[in-house]
N, C-alpha and C positions, 0 to 999 in steps of 0.2 A: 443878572449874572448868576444869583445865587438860582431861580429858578433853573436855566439850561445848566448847570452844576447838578441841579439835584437829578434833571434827565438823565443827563449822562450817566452819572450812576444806577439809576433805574437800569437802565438800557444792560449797563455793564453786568451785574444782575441776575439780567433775565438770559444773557448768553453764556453767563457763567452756567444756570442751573439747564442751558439746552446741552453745553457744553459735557455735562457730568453725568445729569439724569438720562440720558437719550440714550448714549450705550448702554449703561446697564439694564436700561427695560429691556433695550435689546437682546442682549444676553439673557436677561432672565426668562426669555421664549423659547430659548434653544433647548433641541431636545437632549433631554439628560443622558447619560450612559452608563449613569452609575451600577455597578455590579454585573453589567454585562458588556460587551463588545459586540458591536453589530457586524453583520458580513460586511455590509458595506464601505466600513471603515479604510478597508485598508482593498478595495476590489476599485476599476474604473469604472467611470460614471456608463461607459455603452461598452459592452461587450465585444472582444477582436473579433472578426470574421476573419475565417481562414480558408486562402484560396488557391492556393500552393500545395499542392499535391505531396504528399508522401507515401513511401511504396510501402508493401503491405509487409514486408523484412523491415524498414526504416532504413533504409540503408542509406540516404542522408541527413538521418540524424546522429548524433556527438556522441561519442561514451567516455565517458572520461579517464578512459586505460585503452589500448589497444584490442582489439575484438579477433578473436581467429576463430574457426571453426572445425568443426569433425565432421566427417561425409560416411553415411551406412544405408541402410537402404533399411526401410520400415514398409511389410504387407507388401511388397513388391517395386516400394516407391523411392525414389533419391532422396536425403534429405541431408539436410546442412544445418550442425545443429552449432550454434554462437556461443561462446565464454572468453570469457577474460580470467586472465592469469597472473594475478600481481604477484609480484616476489615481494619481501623487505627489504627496505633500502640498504640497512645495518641491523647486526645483531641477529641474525635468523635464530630463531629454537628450536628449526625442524619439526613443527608444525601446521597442520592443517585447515582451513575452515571453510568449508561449503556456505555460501548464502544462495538461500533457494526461496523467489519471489512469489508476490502475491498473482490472483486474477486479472488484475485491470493493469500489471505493471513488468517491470522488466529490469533487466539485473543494472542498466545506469543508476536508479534512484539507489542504490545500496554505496556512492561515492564516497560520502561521508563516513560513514560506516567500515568502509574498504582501508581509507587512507589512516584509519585508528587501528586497526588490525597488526596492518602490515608497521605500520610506525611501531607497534608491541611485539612485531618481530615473527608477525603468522604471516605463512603463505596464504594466499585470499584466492579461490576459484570460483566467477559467479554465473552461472550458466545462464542464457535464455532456454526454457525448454522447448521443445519442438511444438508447436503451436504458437508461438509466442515471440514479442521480440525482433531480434534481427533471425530469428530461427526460421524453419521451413512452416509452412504452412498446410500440411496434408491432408485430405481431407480421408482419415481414419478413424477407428474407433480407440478416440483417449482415453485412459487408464492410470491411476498412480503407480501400479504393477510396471508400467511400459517407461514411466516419465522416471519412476526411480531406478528399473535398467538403465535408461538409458543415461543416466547419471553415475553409473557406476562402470556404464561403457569410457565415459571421459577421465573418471578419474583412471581408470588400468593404459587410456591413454596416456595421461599427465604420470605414468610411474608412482601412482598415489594410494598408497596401499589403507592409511585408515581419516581417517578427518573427524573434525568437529563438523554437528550438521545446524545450522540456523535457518529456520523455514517461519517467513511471516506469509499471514492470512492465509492460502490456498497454498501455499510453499512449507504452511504450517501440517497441513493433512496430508500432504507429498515426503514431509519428512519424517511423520511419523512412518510411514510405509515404507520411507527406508527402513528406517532404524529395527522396524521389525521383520523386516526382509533380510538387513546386511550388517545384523547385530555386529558382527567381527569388524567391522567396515569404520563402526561411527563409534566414536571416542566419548562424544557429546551431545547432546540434543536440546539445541534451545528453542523454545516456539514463543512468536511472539504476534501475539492477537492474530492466533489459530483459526479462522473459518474450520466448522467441523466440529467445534467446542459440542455441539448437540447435532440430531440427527434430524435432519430440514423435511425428511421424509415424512416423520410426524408434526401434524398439524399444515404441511403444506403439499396440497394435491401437483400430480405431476402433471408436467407440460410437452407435449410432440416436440420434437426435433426445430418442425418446418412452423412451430409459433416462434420459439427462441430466435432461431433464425432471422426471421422477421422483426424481430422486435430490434435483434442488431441494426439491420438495416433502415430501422425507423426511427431510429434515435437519434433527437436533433444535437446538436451540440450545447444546447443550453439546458434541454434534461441532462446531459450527463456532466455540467458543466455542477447542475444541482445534485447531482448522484456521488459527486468526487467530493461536492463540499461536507456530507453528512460524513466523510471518514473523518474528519477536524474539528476538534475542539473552537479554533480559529484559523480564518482562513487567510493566507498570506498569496503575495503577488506570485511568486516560485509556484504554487501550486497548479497555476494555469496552465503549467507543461503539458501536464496529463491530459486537458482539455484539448489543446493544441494538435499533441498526436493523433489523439481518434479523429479527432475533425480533421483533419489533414489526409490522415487514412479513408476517411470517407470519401474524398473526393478525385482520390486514384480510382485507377483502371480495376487496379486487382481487388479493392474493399470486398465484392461479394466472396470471395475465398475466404479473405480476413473474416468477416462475420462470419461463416458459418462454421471455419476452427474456433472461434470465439461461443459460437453456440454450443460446439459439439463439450468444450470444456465443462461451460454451465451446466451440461446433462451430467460429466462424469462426477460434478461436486457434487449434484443431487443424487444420483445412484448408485455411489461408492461409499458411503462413511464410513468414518474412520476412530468414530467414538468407541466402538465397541472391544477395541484393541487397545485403550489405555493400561486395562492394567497387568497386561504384558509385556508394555516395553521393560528392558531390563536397561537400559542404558541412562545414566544418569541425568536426569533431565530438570531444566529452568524452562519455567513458563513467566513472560514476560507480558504483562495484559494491563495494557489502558482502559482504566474504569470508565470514560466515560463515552469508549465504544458501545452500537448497538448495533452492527453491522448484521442482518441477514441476506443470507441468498436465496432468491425468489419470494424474499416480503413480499413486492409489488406484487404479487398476485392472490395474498387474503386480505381480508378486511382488517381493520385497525384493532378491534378485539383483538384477534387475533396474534397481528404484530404483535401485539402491547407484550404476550409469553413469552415470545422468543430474543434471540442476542441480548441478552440480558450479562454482559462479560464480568463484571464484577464477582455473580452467583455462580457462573457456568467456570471464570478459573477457577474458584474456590474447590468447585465440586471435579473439576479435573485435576487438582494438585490432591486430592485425597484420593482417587482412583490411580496416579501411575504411582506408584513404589518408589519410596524414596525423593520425590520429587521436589523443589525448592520453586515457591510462587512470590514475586515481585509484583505488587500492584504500583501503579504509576497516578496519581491523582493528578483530575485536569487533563488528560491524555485520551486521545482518540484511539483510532485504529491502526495508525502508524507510529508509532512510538519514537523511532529511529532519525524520522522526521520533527519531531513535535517536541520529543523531552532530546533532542543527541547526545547530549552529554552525562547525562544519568543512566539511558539506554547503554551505550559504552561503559560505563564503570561498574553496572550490575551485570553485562557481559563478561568483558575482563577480568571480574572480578571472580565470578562460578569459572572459568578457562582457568583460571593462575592456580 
């Protein structure tokens, strides 16, 4: 008796220490993540494919305000250019703010952003510009000269005599050209993670029309799925939208339109800057810049040397907040290229706060 006593307990034991030790060796294999956050974390294991066409306006995709348009004719062509025009619900203060978007985006992602404005009692007008968007797609020679008339065409529509202007990434170099175009016009000038911060002309040789082009047209959806992740510090599920739209747009009728207004843009960011005109804006101006952006336009075509110079945004606000007059610089740590997205609620309060 006492020997099968003593088994049993053996036994008891040995299942005890499978019982305990066996997870924890497990765990102790698992890869760490300490001090960083992998993409992976928070992405699905196999990437959507997207088979479902969308028109090269979007025009069945959502905006989260009602969308209307203005009709004029640009170099002899029709065009139909999109905004939204939120009023405040309560409390209006009469007035204004223009949000005027990035390259790769369009005036839905400024929602958040929209619905704090107008909540503070500003009218919010957020245009697609013509190229872009639910906007037309013509195939012209673009211009920040063309894209800020014609933003100045909307607002003498809208009865909108002056505004605050908020221009991120490529809406960033759009709004400077306003403001030094339609001094009278702009109240305010916020830019946040500006494309433009320096002149891409140096250090990065120019590209034909009909490479750009192509290279639209060749972009799979999981390069640009990787192209949209380096604007993020971290990358969250929300973000796939962006992914979603081009691949969707690619597999419409109209894509090669869409590409080549999308190429013709990429030409006018590289052949227009707009650095050279900081330190004549006279209009009071907040530069709102996530450190740890390095967004360039046309990297992918010098070597990594190279790259390593340029978007460097920490160095480049600094040296743009000392160049425009006057000018008030917010760095945002931990923050990419979208700010608005990434940090919203400090984005907002350092907004609000330069408006009030």
């Amino acid at each position: 008796m006492a020997r099968n006593f003593g088994n049993r307990l053996l036994l008891a034991i040995i299942y005890l220490l499978i019982s305990v030790v066996a997870p924890l060796t497990v765990w102790a294999q698992l890869p760490t993540t300490r001090g960083r956050i992998p993409l992976e974390d928070n992405q699905p294991q196999t990437a959507p494919i997207y088979t479902v066409p969308l028109g090269s306006a979007m025009e069945e995709y959502s905006y989260p305000f009602p969308v209307s348009y203005l009709s004029f004719e640009l170099e002899g062509e029709p065009v139909r250019m999109a905004y939204m025009d939120v009023r405040p619900p309560a409390n209006a203060n009469g007035r204004t703010i223009v949000l005027l978007h990035g390259k790769n985006f369009y005036g839905s992602y400024w929602d958040a952003t929209i619905r704090a404005l107008t909540q503070a009692g500003f009218r919010v007008v957020v245009p697609d510009q013509i190229g872009f968007g639910k906007s037309s797609k013509p195939d012209i020679r673009y211009s920040f000269d063309l894209l800020a008339a014609n933003t100045v065409r909307l607002l003498d529509e809208l009865n909108i005599r002056q505004a605050a202007i908020v221009g991120h990434s490529m809406g960033g170099m759009l709004a400077v050209r306003f403001a030094r175009t339609f001094p009278e016009r702009t109240t305010h000038l916020i830019l946040e993670n500006p494309i433009g911060l320096e002149d891409y002309r140096i250090g990065i040789p120019p590209r034909k029309l009909e490479t750009l082009y192509q290279n639209e047209l060749n972009q799979t959806p999981e390069a640009y799925r990787q192209f949209v992740r380096r604007y993020f510090v971290q990358w969250k599920p929300d973000y796939e939208r962006f992914v979603e739209v081009r691949a969707r747009i690619a597999v419409g009728g109209e894509f090669p339109r869409w590409a080549r207004a999308s190429a013709l843009t990429y030409q006018m960011i590289y052949q227009q800057p707009v650095r050279h005109e900081f330190a004549l804006i006279k209009t009071p101006t907040l530069l709102i810049i996530g450190q740890e952006d390095r967004t360039v336009v046309g990297g992918n075509y010098v070597n990594e040397e190279i790259r390593h110079t340029l978007g460097n945004y920490p160095q480049l606000g600094k040296q743009a907040a000392r160049d425009i007059p006057g000018s008030k610089l917010v760095e945002l740590q931990r923050v990419g290229h979208i700010p608005h997205l990434e940090a919203t609620n400090e984005f907002h309060r350092v907004l609000l706060e330069f408006l009030r």
